[in-house]
C-alpha positions in Angstrom: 0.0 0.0 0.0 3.3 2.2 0.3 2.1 2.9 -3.9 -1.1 4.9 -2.5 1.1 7.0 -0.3 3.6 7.9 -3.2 0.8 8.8 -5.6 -0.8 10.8 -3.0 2.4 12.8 -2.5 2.9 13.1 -6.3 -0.4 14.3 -7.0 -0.8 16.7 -3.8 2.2 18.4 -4.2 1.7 18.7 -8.0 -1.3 20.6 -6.9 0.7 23.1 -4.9 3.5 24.0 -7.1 1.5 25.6 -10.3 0.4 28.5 -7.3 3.9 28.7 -5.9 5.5 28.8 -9.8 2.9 31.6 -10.7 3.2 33.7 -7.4 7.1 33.7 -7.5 7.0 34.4 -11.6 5.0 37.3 -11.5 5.4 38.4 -7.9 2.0 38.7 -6.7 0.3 37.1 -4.1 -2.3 39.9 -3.9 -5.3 37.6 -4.5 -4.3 34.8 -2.0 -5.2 34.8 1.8 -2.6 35.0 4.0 -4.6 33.3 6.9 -4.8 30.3 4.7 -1.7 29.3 3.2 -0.3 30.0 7.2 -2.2 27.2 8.0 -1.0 25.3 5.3 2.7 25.8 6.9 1.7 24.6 10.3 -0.4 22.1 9.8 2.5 20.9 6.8 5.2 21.3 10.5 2.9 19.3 12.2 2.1 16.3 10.0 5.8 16.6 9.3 6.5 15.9 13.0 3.9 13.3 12.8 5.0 11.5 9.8 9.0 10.8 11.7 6.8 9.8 14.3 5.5 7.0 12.7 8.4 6.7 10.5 6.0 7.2 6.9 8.3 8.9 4.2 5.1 9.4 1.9 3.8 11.8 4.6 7.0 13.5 5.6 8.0 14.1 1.9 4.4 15.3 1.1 4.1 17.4 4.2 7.2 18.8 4.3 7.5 19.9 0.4 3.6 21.3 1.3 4.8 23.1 3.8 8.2 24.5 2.0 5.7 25.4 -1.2 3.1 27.6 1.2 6.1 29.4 3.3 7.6 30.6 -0.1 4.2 32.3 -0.3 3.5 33.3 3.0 7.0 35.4 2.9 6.2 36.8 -0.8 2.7 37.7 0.9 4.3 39.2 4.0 7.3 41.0 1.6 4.0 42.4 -0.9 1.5 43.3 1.7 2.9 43.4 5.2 1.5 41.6 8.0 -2.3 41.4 7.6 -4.1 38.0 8.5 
């Protein structure tokens, strides 16, 4: 079943990056919430922590690469707007 956990991770993380390409290209991050993608970066720590915990490589690669993708835009967000939740 270690399959279903790779695909997850491909296909998740392939749904991050087309967000994190187009914010970075073009520098704006005006239209996303910054409230949001925060989340995304603690929840992506915390399932990261999780995932060594129970020693799952599908969840700490997906979590972790989540959680990289959403802090690049949390920072261009902070850098573009300030800090406004």
């Amino acid at each position: 079943m270690d399959y279903v956990g790779y695909i997850a991770t491909v296909l998740t993380i392939g749904a991050f990056v087309p967000q994190t390409y187009k914010a970075v290209k073009t520098r704006q991050t005006r239209d996303l919430a910054l409230a949001t993608y925060g989340t995304i970066v603690v929840t992506g720590i915390l399932w990261t922590i999780y995932s060594i915990g129970i020693h799952s490589s599908s969840l700490y690669i997906t979590n972790s690469a989540v959680g990289l993708l959403a802090l690049t835009i949390c920072i261009m967000k902070i850098i573009e707007d300030g800090f406004r939740p």
